[in-house]
C-alpha positions in Angstrom: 179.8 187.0 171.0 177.1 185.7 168.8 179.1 182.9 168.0 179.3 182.1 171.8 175.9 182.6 172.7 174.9 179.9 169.3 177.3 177.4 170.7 175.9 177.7 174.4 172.5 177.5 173.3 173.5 174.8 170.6 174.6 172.8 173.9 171.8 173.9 176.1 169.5 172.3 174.0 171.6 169.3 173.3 171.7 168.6 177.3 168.1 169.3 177.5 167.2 166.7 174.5 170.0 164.1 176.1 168.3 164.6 179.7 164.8 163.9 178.0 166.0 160.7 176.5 167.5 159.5 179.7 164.1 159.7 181.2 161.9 158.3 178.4 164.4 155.2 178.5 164.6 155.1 181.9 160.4 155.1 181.8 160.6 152.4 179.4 163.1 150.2 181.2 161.3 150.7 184.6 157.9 149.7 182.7 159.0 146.6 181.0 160.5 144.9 184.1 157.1 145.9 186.0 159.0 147.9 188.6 156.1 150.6 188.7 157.4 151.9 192.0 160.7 153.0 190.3 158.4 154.6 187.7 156.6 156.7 189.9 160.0 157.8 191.5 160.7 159.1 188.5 158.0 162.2 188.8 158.8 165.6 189.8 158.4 166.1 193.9 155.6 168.4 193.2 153.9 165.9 191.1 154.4 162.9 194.0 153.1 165.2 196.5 150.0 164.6 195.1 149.8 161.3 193.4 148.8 157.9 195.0 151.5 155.4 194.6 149.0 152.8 194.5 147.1 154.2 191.8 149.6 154.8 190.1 150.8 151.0 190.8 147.7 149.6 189.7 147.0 151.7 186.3 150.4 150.8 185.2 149.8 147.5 185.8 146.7 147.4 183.7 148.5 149.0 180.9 151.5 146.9 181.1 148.9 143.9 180.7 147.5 145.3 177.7 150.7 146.4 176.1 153.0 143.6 177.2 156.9 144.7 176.8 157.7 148.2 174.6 160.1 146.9 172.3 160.3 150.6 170.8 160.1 154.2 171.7 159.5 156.6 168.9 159.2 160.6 169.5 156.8 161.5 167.4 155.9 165.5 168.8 157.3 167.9 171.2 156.6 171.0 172.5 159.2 171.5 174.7 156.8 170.7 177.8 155.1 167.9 176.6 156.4 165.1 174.2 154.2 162.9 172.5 156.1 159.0 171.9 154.5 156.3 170.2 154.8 152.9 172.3 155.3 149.4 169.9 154.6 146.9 172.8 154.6 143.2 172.1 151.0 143.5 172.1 149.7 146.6 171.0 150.9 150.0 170.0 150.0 153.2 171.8 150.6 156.8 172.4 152.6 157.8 175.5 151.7 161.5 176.1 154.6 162.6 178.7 154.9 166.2 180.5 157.9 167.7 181.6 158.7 169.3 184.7 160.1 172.6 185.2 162.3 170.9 187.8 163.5 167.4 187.3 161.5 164.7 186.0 158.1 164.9 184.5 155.2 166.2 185.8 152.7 164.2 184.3 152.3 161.2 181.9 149.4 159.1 179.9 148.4 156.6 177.8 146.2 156.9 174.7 144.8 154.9 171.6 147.4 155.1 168.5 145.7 155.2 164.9 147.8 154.8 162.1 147.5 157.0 159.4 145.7 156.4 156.8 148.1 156.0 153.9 150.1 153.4 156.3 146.6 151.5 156.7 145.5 151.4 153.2 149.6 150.4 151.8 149.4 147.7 154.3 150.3 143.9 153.2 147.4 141.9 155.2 145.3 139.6 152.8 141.9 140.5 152.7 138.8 139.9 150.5 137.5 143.7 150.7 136.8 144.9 147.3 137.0 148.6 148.5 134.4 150.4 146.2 132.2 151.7 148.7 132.5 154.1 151.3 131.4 151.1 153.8 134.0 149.1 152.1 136.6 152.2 153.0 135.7 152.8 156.6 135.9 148.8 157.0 139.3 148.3 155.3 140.9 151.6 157.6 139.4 150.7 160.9 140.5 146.9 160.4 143.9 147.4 159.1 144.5 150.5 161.7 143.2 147.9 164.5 145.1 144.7 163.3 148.7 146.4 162.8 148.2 148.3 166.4 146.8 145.2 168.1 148.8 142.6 166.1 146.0 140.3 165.0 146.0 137.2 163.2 142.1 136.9 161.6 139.5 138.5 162.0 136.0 137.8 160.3 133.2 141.1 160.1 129.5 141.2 158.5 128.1 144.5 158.4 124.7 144.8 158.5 122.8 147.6 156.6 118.9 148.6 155.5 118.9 144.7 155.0 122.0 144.1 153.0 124.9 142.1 153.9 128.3 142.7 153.9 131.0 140.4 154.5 135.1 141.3 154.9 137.5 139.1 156.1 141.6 139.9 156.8 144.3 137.6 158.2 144.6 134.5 158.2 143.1 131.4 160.5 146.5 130.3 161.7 150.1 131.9 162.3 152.2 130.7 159.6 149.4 129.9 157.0 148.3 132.0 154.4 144.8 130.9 154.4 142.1 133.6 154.6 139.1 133.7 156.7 136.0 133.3 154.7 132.2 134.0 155.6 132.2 130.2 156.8 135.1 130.2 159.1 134.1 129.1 162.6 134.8 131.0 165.2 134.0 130.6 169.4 131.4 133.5 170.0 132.6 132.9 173.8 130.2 135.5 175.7 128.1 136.3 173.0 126.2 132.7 173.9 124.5 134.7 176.5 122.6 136.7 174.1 121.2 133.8 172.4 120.4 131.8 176.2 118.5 135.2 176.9 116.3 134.7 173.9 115.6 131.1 174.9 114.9 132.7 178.3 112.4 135.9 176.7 110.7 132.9 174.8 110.5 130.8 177.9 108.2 133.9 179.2 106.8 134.2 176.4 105.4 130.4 176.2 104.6 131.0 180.3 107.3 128.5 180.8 109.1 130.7 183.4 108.8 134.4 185.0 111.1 137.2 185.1 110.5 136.5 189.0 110.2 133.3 189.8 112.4 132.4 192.8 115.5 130.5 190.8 114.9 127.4 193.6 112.1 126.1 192.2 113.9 125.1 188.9 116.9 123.5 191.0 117.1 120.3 192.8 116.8 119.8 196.6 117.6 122.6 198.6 119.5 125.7 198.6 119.0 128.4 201.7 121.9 129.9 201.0 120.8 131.5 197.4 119.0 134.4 199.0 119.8 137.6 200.8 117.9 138.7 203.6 115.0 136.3 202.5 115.4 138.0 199.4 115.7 135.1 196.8 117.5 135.3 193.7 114.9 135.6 190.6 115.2 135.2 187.4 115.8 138.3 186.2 118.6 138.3 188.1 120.5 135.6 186.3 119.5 137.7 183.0 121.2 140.4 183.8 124.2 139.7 185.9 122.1 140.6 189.6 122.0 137.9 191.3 125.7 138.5 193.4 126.5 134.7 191.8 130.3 134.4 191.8 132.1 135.4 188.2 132.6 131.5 188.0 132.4 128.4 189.8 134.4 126.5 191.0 137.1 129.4 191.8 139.4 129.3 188.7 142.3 131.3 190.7 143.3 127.9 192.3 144.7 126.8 188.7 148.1 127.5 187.4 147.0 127.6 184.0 144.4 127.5 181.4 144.9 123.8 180.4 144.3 122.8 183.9 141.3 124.8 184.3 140.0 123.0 181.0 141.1 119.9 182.3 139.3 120.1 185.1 135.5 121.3 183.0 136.7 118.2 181.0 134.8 116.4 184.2 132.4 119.1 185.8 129.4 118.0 185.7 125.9 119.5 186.8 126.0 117.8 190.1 129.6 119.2 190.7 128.1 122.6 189.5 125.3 122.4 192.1 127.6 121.5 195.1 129.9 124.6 194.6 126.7 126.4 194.4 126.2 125.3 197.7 128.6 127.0 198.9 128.1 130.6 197.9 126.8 133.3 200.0 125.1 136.0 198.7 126.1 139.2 200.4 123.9 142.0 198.3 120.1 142.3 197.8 119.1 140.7 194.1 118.6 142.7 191.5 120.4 145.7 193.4 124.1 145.7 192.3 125.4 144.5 188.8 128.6 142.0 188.7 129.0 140.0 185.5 128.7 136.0 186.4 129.7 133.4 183.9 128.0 130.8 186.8 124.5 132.7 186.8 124.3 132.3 182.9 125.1 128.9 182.9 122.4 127.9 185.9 120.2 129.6 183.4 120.9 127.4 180.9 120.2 124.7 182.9 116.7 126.3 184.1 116.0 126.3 180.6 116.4 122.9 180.1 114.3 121.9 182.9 111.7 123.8 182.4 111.5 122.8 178.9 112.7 118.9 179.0 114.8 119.6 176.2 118.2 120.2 175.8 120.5 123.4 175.7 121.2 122.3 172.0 118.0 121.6 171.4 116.9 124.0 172.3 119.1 126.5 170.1 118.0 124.7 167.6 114.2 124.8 168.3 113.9 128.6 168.7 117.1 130.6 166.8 119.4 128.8 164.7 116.6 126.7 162.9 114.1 129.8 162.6 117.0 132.4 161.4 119.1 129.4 159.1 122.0 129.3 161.1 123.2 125.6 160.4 126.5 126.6 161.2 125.8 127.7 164.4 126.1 124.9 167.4 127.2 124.0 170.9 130.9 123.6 170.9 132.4 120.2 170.9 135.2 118.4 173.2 138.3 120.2 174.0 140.3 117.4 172.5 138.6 118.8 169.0 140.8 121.1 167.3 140.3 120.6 163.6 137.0 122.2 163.1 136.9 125.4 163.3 139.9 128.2 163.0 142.3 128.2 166.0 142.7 130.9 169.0 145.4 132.9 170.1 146.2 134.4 173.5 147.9 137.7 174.3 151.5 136.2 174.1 150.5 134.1 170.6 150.4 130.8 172.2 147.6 128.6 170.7 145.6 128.3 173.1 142.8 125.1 173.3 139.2 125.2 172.7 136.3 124.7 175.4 133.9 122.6 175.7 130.3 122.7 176.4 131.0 121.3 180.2 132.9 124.6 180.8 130.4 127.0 179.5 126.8 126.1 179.1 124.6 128.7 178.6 127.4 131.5 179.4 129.6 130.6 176.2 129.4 127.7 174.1 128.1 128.3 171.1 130.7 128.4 167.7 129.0 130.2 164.5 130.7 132.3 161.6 130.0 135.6 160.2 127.5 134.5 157.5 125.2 132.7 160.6 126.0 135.8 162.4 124.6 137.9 159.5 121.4 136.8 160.3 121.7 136.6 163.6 122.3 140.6 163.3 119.6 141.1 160.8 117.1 139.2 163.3 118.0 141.4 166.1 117.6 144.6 164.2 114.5 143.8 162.7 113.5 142.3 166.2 111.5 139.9 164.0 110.7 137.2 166.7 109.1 138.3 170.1 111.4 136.5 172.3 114.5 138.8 170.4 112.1 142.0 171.2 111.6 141.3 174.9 115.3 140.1 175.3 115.8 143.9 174.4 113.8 145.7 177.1 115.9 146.9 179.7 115.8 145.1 183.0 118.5 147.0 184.9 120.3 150.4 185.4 122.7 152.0 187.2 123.2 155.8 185.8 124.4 155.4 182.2 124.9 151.6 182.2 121.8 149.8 181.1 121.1 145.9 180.5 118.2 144.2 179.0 118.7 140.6 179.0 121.7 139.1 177.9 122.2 142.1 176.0 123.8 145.4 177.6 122.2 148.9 176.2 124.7 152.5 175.4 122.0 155.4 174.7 123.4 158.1 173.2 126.3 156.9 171.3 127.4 158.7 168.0 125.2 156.3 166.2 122.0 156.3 168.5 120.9 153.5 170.8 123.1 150.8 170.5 122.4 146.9 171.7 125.5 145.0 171.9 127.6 142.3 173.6 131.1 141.4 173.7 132.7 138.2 174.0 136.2 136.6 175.1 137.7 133.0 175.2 141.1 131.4 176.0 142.1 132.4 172.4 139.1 134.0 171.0 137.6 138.0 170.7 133.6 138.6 169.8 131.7 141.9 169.6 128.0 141.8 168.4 125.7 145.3 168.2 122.6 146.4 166.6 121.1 149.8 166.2 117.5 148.7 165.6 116.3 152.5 165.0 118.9 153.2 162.5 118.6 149.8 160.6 122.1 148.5 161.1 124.1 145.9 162.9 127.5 144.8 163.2 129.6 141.2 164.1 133.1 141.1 164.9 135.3 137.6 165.2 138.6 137.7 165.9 140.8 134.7 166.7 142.9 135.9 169.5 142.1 137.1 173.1 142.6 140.3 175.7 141.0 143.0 173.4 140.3 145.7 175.2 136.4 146.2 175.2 136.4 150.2 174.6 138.8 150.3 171.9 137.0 147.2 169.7 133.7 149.8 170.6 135.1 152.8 169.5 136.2 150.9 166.0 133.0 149.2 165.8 131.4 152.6 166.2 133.3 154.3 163.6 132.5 151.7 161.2 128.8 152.0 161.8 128.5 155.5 161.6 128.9 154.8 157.8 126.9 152.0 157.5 123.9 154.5 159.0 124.5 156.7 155.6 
């Protein structure tokens, strides 16, 4: 009789763990071929009764984005109602957390970061110039390798910034198929991370009574534009600073392109007077100053203000007021697109080389190139807030609950290492994240050479690495 009951059970479980595996692979298979409809058929009744589709729909869709195909489905825990799988997509690993109906099919599912442990970061082959003595040298080499492996990076470039010392690490190399390691004098695109440095040249334009925080933006732009106001509310300033002004994300409308070679094709020929004309054309629909919404456009009209109201050049500007105060040499406007020998090149999601802009397509919103050893100083300026403009460009200017922006520069309170002041930064094939915690002494600048990092996962790495920089 016991034997009976063994061999039932025996088999019990066996159909159970067979039935599970039929469903993880039929989740997989449904994800990869983006039929997110068939995945949410695949939930308990219970759990449909009370699940959007279209939620459901959309988050999958982000995920899918960020994950690209799963090319392997590993269990790694189970608990008999919940099962734990680690997902290796094309693009990044994560953790699948799956739970199990009572019924049939699962009542429950989500995604989650996946850290390697440690003895699988520290035994992994990726070239790197960390000497690994210190406990900053430690939490750097983990946090890198753990990212790089789960993300599938090429290079990335980092200057840690601490009570005044320096720090440099570099891992990967600047092209696929090389073995030729990023040094402190690699170039890199800082992509977004321009508008930090236009936002100083804006604090200093204050500062020299060149413009106000709320001057109408009209009387820096030529002939006339009615339509850049709401309610005879004109745009300011400010409101280009700090991504107010209800300015489309970019002009022209970049979802008219197949591709990004046409779209840099096209900058290849916009000029400022093509740039005003589709400014003509905007309506603003929200009071200024009321509602954040991140525009590339309202950065680089700022950039042009700047000019005018100084007579000098974006360039020249960069030169006048940061990079030649703070010796960056290295650090400059970005050259043609046709250049592609220069400085390392960029990858996008799928590992396509992707080109390089140009300063027609970015202005003030993202042209700048620089390395980690500018950047060093760059970071050490901003923590010891050592000119005026960098000090004003820190105030906040905007806040809705916990999200907070000074200018240029976007402000987290509260974080597990204090205030921090950061920005992040992504091109065609290129990933930036600068932050400085001026209270705790320490800064941090991140280059990577390929695209679609999620934001909140290069944060919470960043933040990691910081909290031992603070000791």
């Amino acid at each position: 009789m016991k034997i009976i009951f063994a061999v039932l059970t025996s088999l019990f479980l066996y159909n159970a763990l067979q039935a599970q595996s039929v469903l993880q692979d039929s989740l997989v298979a449904r994800y990869n071929r983006n039929d997110f409809s068939g995945f949410y058929n695949l939930g308990s009744a219970s759990w449909k009764s009370k699940t959007n589709p279209d939620g459901i729909d959309g988050w999958l869709h982000y995920m899918r984005s960020q994950t690209g195909p799963v090319m392997r489905s590993t269990l790694v825990t189970d608990s008999g109602k919940t099962q734990y799988f680690i997902w290796e997509g094309a693009k990044k690993m994560m953790t699948f957390k799956l739970t199990l109906s009572d019924t049939d099919g699962y009542e429950g599912f989500d995604f989650q970061s996946y850290h390697l442990p440690k003895a699988r970061a520290y035994a992994a082959p990726i070239p790197n110039d960390n000497p690994l003595k210190t406990h900053l040298d430690s939490a750097v080499h983990y946090n890198t390798a753990d990212f790089m492996l789960t993300h599938h990076l090429v290079g990335l470039s980092i200057c840690v910034v601490s009570n005044g010392h320096k720090h440099f690490y570099n891992y990967g190399t600047v092209e696929k198929g090389k073995t030729q390691l990023p040094t402190s004098r690699t170039i890199f695109e800082l992509a977004s991370l321009a508008k930090t440095f236009t936002s100083i040249l804006l604090a200093q334009a204050v500062l020299d009574h060149k413009i106000s925080l709320d001057d109408d933006i009209r009387k820096f732009m030529p002939g006339s534009f009615p339509n850049l106001q709401y309610q005879e509310a004109p745009l300011k300033i400010v409101n280009l600073a700090n991504h107010t002004s209800g300015l489309p994300v970019e002009l022209p409308n970049l979802d008219t392109f197949k591709n990004e070679f046409d779209v840099l094709k096209m900058y290849d020929h916009y000029t400022n007077d093509k740039f005003f004309a589709d400014l003509r054309s905007v309506k603003i629909d929200t009071l200024p100053g009321a509602r954040y919404g991140y525009s590339n456009a309202g950065m680089k009209l700022l950039g042009i203000i700047l000019e005018k109201a100084y007579g000098l050049s974006y360039p020249q500007l960069l030169k006048k007021y940061i990079t030649g105060p703070l010796d960056m040499p290295a650090t400059r406007t970005g050259l043609a697109v046709s250049d592609t020998t220069s400085y390392t090149k960029g990858y996008n999601a799928d590992g396509m080389t992707m080109p390089h802009g140009n300063w027609n397509m970015f202005g003030g919103a993202a042209a700048i190139i620089s390395d980690s050893y500018d950047m060093a100083n760059y970071v050490k300026a901003n923590i010891d807030e050592i000119l005026p403009a960098i000090r004003l460009s820190h105030k906040q200017t905007f806040t809705d609950g916990d999200f907070m922006m000074g200018l240029g520069w976007q402000i987290s309170r509260n974080t597990i290492n204090g205030t921090r002041i950061w920005k992040s930064g992504g091109a065609l094939g290129f990933r930036s994240y600068c932050a400085v915690v001026p209270d705790k002494k320490m800064g941090i600048t991140w280059l990577s050479n390929r695209s679609d990092l999620a934001e909140d996962e290069i944060q919470e790495m960043v933040d990691q690495i910081l909290s031992v920089a603070k000791q």
